[in-house]
MARLUM-212732 format. One record per residue (C-alpha): residue in one letter; x, y, z. Coordinates in steps of 0.2 Angstrom, whole numbers. Layout:
! MARLUM-212732
> code / x / y / z
> A / X / Y / Z
...
This chain:
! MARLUM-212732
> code / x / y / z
> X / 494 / 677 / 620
> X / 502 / 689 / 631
> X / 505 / 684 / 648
> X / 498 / 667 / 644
> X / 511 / 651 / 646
> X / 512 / 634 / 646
> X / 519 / 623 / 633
> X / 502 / 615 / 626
> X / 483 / 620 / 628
> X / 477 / 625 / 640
> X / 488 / 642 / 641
> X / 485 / 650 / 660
> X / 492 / 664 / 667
> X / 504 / 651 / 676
> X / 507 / 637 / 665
> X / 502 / 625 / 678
> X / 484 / 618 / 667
> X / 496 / 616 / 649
> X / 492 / 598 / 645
> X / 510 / 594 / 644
> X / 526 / 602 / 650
> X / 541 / 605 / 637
> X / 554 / 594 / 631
> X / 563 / 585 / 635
> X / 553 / 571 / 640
> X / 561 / 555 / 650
> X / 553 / 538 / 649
> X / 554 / 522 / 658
> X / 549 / 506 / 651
> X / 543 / 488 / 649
> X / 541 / 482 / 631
> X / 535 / 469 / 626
> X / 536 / 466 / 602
> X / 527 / 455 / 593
> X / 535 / 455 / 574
> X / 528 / 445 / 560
> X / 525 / 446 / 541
> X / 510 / 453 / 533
> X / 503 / 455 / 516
> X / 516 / 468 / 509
> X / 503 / 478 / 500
> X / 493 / 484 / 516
> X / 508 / 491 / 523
> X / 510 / 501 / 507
> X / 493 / 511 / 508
> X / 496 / 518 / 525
> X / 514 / 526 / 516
> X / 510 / 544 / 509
> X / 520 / 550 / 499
> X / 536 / 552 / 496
> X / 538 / 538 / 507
> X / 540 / 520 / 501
> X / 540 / 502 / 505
> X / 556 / 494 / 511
> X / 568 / 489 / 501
> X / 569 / 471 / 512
> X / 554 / 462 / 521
> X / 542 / 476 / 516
> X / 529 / 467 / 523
> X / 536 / 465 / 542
> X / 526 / 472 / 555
> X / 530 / 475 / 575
> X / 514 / 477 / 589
> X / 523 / 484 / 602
> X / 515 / 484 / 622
> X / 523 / 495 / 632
> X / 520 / 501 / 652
> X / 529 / 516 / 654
> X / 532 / 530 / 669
> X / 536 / 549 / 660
> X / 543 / 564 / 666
> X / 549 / 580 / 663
> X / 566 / 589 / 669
> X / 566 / 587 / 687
> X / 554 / 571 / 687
> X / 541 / 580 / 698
> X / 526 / 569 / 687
> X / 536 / 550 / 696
> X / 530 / 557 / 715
> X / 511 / 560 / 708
> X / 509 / 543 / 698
> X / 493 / 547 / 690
> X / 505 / 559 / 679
> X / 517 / 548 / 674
> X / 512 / 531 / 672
> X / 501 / 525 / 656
> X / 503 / 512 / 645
> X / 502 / 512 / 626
> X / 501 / 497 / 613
> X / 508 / 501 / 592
> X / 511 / 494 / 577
> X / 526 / 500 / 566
> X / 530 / 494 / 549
> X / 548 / 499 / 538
> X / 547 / 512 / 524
> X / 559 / 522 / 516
> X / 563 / 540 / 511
> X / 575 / 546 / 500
> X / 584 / 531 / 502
> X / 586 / 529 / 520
> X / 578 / 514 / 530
> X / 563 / 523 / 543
> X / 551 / 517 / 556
> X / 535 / 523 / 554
> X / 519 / 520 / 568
> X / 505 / 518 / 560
> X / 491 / 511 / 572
> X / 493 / 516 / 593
> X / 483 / 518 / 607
> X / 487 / 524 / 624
> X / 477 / 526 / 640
> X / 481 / 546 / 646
> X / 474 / 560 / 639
> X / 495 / 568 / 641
> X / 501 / 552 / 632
> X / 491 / 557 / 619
> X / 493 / 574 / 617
> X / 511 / 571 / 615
> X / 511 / 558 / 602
> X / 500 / 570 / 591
> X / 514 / 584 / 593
> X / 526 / 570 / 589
> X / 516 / 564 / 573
> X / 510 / 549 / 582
> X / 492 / 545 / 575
> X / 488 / 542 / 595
> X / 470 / 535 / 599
> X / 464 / 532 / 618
> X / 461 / 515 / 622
> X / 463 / 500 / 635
> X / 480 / 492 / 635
> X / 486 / 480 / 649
> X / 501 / 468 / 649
> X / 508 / 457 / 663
> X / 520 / 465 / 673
> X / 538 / 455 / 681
> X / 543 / 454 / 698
> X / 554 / 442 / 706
> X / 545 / 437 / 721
> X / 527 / 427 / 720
> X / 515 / 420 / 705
> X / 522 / 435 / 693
> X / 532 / 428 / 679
> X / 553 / 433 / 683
> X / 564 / 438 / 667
> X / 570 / 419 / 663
> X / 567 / 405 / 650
> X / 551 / 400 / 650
> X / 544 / 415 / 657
> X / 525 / 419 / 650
> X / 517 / 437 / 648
> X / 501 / 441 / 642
> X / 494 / 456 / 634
> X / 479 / 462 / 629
> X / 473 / 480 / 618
> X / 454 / 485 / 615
> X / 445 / 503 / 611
> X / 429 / 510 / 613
> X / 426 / 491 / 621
> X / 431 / 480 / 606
> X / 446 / 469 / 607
> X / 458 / 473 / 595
> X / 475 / 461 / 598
> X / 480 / 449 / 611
> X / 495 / 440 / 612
> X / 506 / 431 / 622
> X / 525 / 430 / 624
> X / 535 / 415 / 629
> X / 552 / 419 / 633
> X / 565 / 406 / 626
> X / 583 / 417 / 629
> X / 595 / 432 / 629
> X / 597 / 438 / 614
> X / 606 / 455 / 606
> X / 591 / 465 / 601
> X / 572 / 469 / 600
> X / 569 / 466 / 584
> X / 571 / 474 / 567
> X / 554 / 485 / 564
> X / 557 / 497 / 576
> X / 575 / 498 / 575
> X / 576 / 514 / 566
> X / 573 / 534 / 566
> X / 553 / 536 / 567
> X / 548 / 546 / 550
> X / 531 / 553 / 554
> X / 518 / 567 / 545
> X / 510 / 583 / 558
> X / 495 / 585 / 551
> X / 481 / 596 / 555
> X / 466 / 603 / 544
> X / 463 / 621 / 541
> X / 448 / 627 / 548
> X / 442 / 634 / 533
> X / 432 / 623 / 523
> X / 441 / 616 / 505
> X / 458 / 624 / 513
> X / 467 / 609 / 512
> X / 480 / 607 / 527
> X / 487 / 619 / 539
> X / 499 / 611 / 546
> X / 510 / 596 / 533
> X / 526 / 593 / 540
> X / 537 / 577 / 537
> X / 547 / 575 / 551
> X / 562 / 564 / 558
> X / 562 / 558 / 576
> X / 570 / 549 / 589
> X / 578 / 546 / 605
> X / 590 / 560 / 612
> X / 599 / 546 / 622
> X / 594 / 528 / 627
> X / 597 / 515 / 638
> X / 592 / 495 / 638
> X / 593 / 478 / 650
> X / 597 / 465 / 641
> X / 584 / 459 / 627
> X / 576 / 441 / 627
> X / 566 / 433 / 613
> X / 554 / 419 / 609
> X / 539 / 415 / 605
> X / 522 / 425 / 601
> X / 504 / 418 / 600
> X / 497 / 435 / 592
> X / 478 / 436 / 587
> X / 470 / 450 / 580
> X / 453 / 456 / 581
> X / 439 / 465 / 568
> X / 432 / 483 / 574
> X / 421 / 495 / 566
> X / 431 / 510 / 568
> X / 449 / 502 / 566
> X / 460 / 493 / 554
> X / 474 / 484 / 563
> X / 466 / 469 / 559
> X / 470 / 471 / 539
> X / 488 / 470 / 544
> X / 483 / 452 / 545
> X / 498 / 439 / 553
> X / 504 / 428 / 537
> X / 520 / 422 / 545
> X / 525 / 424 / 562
> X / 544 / 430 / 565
> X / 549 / 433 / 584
> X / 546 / 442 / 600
> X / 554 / 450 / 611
> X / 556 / 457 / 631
> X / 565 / 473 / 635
> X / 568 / 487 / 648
> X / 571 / 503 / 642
> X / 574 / 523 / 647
> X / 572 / 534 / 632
> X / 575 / 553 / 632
> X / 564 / 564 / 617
> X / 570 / 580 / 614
> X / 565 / 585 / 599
> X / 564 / 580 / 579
> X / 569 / 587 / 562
> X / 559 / 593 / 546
> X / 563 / 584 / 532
> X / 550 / 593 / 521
> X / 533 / 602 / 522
> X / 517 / 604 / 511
> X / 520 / 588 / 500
> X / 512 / 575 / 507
> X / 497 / 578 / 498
> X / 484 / 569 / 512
> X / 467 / 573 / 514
């Protein structure tokens, strides 16, 4: 590839076509989680190995709606919007490996083609889809960050409705949950392009955020439903018990992860 650059396809004499730019990456966000309690076996067969259930509430799951704006160094992409806003919905779930409590994503959709492109190099199993959640504002009809406050939210792909929910805010509270409160532990995969070769690409890797920063969370209460679709399985994460949910701003910074192991996972 000499005297091609870029961090991602395409590579271009400049760079300037690469899907996306190099680490790190900066985010700004609106979150709204959604955690309840699920049958602890379907959150067992989406954990290759070596990973495990947890040790406690194995059968907890988060839906996560998030709007974000993104950037690179230097923040070019937040004075050309289309670059840096999209919005994503995901659900984790809490495994273990080698001891250690993990967050893992098992389901998530976003709305860019860049969102997307980075999740797979993260380990995300990112899908596009059509995600949309009501937005605060302290002036007119939008709901304001207070008791009582109510936000909708609402995720579909390839034109089926997958989840809808929505949040009731009841008051302050210390965190965002439990789910997704850990380091992300997450598989790279990618077939080989010869037939019967197994894997090219099997990495276990550990991920989080480079630095972060948070308002002040709020929780309450959730009316979550979930939908059947031919070509997805959110749905058998089916809601047994409701827990909490929750209302967050947030600035994350990704730079990077760390191999745990490779060539063990054994996926096909």
């Amino acid at each position: 590839m000499t005297g091609l650059r870029g961090y991602f396809h395409p590579k271009t004499a400049t760079g300037a076509a690469s899907l996306i730019p190099a680490p790190p990456w900066r985010y700004s966000g609106d979150l709204l989680t959604v955690e309840y309690r699920t049958d602890p076996d379907r959150v067992r067969e989406l954990l290759p190995e070596p990973l495990e259930p947890a040790a406690e509430d194995p059968g907890a799951v988060a839906l996560i709606w998030a709007d974000w704006q993104s950037c690179a160094d230097g923040g070019r992409e937040l004075l050309d919007p289309v670059r840096s806003q999209y919005k994503e919905a995901f659900a984790v779930v809490r495994c273990a490996y080698r001891g250690r409590t993990y967050t893992r994503c098992v389901f998530i959709w976003v709305d860019k083609d860049f969102a997307l492109a980075r999740g797979l190099h993260q380990g995300y199993p990112k899908k596009l889809g059509s995600i949309h959640q009501t937005r605060p504002h302290p002036y007119g009809p939008a709901p304001r960050i207070e008791a009582g406050a109510r936000f909708g939210a609402t995720l579909a792909a390839a034109d089926r409705r997958l989840a809808q929910a929505v949040v009731t805010l009841r008051e302050p509270c210390d965190s965002n949950g439990f789910v997704n409160a850990h380091p992300m532990v997450h598989h790279r995969w990618l077939p080989s392009v010869e037939k019967g070769k197994g894997l090219a690409l099997d990495e276990l890797i550990e991920s989080g955020a480079a630095s972060f920063e948070g308002g002040r969370p709020w929780t309450g209460e959730a009316e979550l439903e979930l939908f059947e679709a031919p070509t997805e399985e959110l749905a058998r994460l089916e809601i047994r018990e409701p827990i909490a949910a929750y209302y967050r701003q947030v600035g994350v910074v990704w730079d990077g992860g760390r191999l745990l192991e490779s060539g063990t996972s054994g996926a096909e």
